[in-house]
N, C-alpha and C positions, 0 to 999 in steps of 0.2 A: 467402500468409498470409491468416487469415481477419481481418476487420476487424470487430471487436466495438465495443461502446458499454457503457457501463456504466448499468445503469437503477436506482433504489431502491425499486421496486415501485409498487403502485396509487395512490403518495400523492404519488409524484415527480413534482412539476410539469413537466419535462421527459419527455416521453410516449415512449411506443412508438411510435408516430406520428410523433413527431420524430425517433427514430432511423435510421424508414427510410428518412425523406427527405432524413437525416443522411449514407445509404451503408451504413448498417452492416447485415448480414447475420449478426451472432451478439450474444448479451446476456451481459453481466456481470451476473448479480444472485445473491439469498440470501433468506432466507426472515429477513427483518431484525425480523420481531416473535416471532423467538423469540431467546431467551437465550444464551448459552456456556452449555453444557452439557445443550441440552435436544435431546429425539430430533423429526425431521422426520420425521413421515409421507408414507409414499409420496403419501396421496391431498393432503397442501399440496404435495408437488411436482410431482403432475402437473397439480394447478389450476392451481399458477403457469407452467408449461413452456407448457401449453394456452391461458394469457393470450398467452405470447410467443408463440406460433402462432398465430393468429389474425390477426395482425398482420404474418405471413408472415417470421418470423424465429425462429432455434434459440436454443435458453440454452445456452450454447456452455462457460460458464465461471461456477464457483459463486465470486463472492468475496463475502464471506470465511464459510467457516468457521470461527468464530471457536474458537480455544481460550483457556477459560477461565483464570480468575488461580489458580484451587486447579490445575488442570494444572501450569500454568508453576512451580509452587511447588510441585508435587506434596505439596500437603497438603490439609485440610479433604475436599469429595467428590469426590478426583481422580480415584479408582477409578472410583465412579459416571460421572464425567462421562468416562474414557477410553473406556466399554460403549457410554456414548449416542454418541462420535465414531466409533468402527467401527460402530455400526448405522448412522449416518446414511452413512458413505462405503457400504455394501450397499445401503442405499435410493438415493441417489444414481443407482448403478450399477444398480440395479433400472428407474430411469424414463431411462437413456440417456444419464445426462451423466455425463462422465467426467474433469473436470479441475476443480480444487479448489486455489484460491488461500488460502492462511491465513498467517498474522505469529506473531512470536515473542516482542513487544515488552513490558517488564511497563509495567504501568500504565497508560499513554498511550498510544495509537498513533501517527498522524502528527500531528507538531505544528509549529505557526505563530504568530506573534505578531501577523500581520497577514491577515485577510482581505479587500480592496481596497485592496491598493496603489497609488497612482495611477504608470503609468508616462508617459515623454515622451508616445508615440502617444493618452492617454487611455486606455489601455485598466485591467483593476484587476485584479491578481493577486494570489496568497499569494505572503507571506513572510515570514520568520525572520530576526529578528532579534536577535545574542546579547544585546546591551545589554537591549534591552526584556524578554527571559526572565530573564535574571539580575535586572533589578527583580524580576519575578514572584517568581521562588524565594526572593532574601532578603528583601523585602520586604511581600508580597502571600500567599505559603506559609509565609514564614519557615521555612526546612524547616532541621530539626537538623545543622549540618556544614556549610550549604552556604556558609558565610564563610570556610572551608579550601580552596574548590575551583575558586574564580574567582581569576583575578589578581588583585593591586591595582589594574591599569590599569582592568579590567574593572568590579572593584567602585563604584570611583570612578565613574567612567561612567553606572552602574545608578544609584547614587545621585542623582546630575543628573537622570537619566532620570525617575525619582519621584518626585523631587521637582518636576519640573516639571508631574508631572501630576497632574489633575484630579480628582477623588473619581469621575467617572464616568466618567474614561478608566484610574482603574485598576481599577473593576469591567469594564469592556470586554474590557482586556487579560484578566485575569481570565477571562472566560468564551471568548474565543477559544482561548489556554492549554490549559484545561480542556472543552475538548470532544469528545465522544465520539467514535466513527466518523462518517461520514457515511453518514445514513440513519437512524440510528436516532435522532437528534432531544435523546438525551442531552448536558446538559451535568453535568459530575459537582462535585460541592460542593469547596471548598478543604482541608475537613475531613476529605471521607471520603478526596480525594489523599492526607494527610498519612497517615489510618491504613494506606492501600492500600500507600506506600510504609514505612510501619515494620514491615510484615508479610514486606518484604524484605531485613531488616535483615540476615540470615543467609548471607544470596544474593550471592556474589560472580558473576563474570565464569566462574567454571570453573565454580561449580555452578548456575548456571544452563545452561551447556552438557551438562551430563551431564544435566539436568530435560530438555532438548532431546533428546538422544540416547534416552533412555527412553519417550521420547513417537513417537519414531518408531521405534522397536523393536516399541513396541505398535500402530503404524497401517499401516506398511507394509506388513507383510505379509498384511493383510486388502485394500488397496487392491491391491497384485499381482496378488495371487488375482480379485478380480472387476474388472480392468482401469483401476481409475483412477490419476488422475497428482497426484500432491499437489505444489501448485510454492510455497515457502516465499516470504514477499517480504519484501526486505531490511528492514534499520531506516531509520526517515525521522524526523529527519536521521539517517546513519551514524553516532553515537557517543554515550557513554552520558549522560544526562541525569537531575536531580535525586538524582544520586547512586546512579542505578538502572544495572547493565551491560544494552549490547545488543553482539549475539554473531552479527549476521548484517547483516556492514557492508562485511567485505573478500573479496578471494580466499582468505585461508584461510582465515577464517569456511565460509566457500561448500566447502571443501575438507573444512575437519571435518564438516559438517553431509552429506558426501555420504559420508566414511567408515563414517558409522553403520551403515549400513547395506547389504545387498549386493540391492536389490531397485530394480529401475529406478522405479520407483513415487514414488520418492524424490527431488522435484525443485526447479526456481527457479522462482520470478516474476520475469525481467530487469527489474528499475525504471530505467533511465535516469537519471531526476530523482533519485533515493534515492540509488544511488552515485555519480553525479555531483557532488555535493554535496562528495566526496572529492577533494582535489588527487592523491593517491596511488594513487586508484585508475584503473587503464588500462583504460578501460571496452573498448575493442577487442579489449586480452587477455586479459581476464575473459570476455567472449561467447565468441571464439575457445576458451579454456580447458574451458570449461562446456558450451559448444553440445548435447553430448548428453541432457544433463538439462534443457535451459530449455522448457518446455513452454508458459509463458503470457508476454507481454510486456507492460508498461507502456513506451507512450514517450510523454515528456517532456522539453525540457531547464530545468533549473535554473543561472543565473547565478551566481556564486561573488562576492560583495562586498567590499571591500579590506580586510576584517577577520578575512579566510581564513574567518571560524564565522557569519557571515550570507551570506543568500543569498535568492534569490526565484525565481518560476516565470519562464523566458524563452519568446519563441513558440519553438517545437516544432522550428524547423529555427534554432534560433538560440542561444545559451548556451554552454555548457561541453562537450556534448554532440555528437560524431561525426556526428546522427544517420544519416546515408547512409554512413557504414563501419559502425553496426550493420546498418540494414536488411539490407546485403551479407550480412553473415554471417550472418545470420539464415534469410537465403534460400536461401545457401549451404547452411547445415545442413536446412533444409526439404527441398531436393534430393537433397541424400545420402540422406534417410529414407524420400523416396521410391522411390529407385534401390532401397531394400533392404527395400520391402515396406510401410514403413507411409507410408498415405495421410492421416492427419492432418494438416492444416494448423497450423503454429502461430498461434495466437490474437494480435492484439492490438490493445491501444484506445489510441485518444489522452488521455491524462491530463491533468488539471486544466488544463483550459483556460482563456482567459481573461474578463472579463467585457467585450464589446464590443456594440456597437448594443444590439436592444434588450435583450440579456443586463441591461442593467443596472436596468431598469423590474421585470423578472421574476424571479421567486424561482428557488432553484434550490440546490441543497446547494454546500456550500464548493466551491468549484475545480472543479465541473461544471456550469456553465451551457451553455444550448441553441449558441448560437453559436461562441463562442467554442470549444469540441470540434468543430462542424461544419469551423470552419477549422484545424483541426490534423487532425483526419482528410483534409480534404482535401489538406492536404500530405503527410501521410504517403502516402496513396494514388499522387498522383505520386510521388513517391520510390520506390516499390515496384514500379510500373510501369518510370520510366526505368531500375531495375536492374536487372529479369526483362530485359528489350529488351535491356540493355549487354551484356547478362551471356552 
């Protein structure tokens, strides 16, 4: 397995430099100052490929590709912006990298209520917290409906919750809530969520599936054709939020999203932490089930909190999480791909790590500080080792 790192380009206080001294021999990045839906030129990507060589490491893994909110809603310039996603998978493929992480999620991506948790050890992690989101949504969004879609228990809860807080711990929650990927430095207004999500008003759970299905009708077959691997990454958390459907959170989810289409091109991001998250979900027979299609891995574990719908980042070999019956079968399937000709490695990085030493003096995007990822890579690294050796 190749052991990647994930970098945010030339602005990421967290260096290429720290990566190698980190272990890692392949780079997770994206060309993060441009838009959804705008085209990559070959020559930004081979400036940036040439930054990470230099540095004596491959860009191994483009995440994310982001697809736009007119895609996922296939309105406004979806056309336009589906032309600019199959050029860029050609360009892509044109400068050598050839695997391509992207989400499916409308409005929000991965979302937290908390970033620095303080855990026993001191260490700060992310975490979700239902109570404190549900402040958010009825209180802070006030989003239309969402007084029908929390318990009473729940509501009540939120209520305390907000009321106990502070005018500047509910702009905080607020802007943690509301912020964009990591990298791009976006945090997005309360207003423009509200319109972003009445634009969804239309959009149940099936037709957002068929906007999915459509979307990779149109990308597959271009990624086939010039070798790349598109690996879809689940929702985080697995279920639907502010009233908005997400559609890539279980094994069927994962099952329809592989029917669409008859082209190997067509694949997962395994997130660990994301479906973890799921009491239901058998992350062992999910990997097992899938193994043919997982092309890129996130590990992670996330902790499940006694309220079954919070949860937080645990270290890497601790939580909810198998992780040494994934790596197995991960490496398992590695094997078999080899026996049958393809020598790619599967990719993967340690995810959101935590904030320890001096992680916490130093900036550093949400859930990727320096340290804190060196010590999960380096457990995973052991683990991957003692299982090639076992094995």
């Amino acid at each position: 397995m190749e052991q990647a790192w994930r970098w945010f380009g030339p602005h990421d206080p967290v260096t290429l430099k720290d990566a190698r001294q980190a272990g890692a021999t392949g780079i997770v990045t994206a060309l993060h100052h441009r838009a959804p839906g705008e085209v990559w030129s070959k020559e930004e990507i081979e400036k940036r490929k040439a930054e990470i060589q230099a540095e004596g490491m491959t860009w191994s893994v483009v995440e994310s590709l982001e697809v736009s909110e007119d895609l996922k809603r296939r309105a406004g310039s979806f056309r336009q912006h589906i032309d600019a996603y199959r050029e860029n998978i050609r360009n892509l493929a044109s400068c050598g990298i050839h695997t391509i992480c992207y989400n499916f999620m409308p409005v929000l991506d991965w979302t937290r209520t908390d970033l620095a948790w303080r855990l026993p050890d001191g260490a700060l992690a992310l975490r979700f917290d239902a109570t404190a989101f549900a402040a958010f949504d009825l209180y802070i969004l006030k989003r239309p409906g969402a007084d029908n879609e929390w318990s009473e228990e729940r509501k009540k809860l939120a209520y305390n919750a907000f009321q106990s807080m502070s005018k500047t711990e509910q702009d905080g929650l607020a802007r943690i809530v509301l912020a964009g990927l990591p990298g791009t430095g976006m945090v997005y207004s309360v207003e423009y969520v509200r319109q972003a999500i009445a634009r969804y008003a239309d959009i149940d759970a099936e037709s957002l599936r068929s906007n999915l299905s459509e979307f990779l009708r149109a990308t597959c077959p271009q990624a086939e054709e010039v070798g790349v691997r598109l690996c879809i990454h689940p929702d985080d958390p697995p279920r639907p939020l502010l009233g908005l459907p997400r559609i890539v959170s279980t094994a069927d989810d994962f099952e329809f999203l592989l029917d669409q289409t008859p082209e190997a091109a067509n694949g997962i991001t395994f997130c660990t932490g994301s479906l973890g998250v799921r009491p239901d979900n058998d992350l062992l027979a999910m990997v097992r089930r899938f193994a043919k299609r997982i092309y890129f891995a996130h590990l992670r574990s996330t902790k499940r909190e006694e309220d079954a719908e919070s949860f937080h980042e645990a270290p890497h070999l601790d939580g909810d999480v198998d992780m040494v019956g994934i790596v197995r079968e991960l490496i398992t399937e590695e094997r078999r791909r080899r026996a049958s000709g393809d020598l790619i490695e599967i990719p993967f990085r340690a995810d959101h790590g935590h904030k320890i030493l001096t992680d916490v003096e130093r900036q550093s995007a949400p859930g990727y500080p320096a340290v804190g990822r060196l010590r999960g890579l380096a457990e995973l690294r052991g683990v991957v080792r003692a299982v090639c050796a076992l094995a």
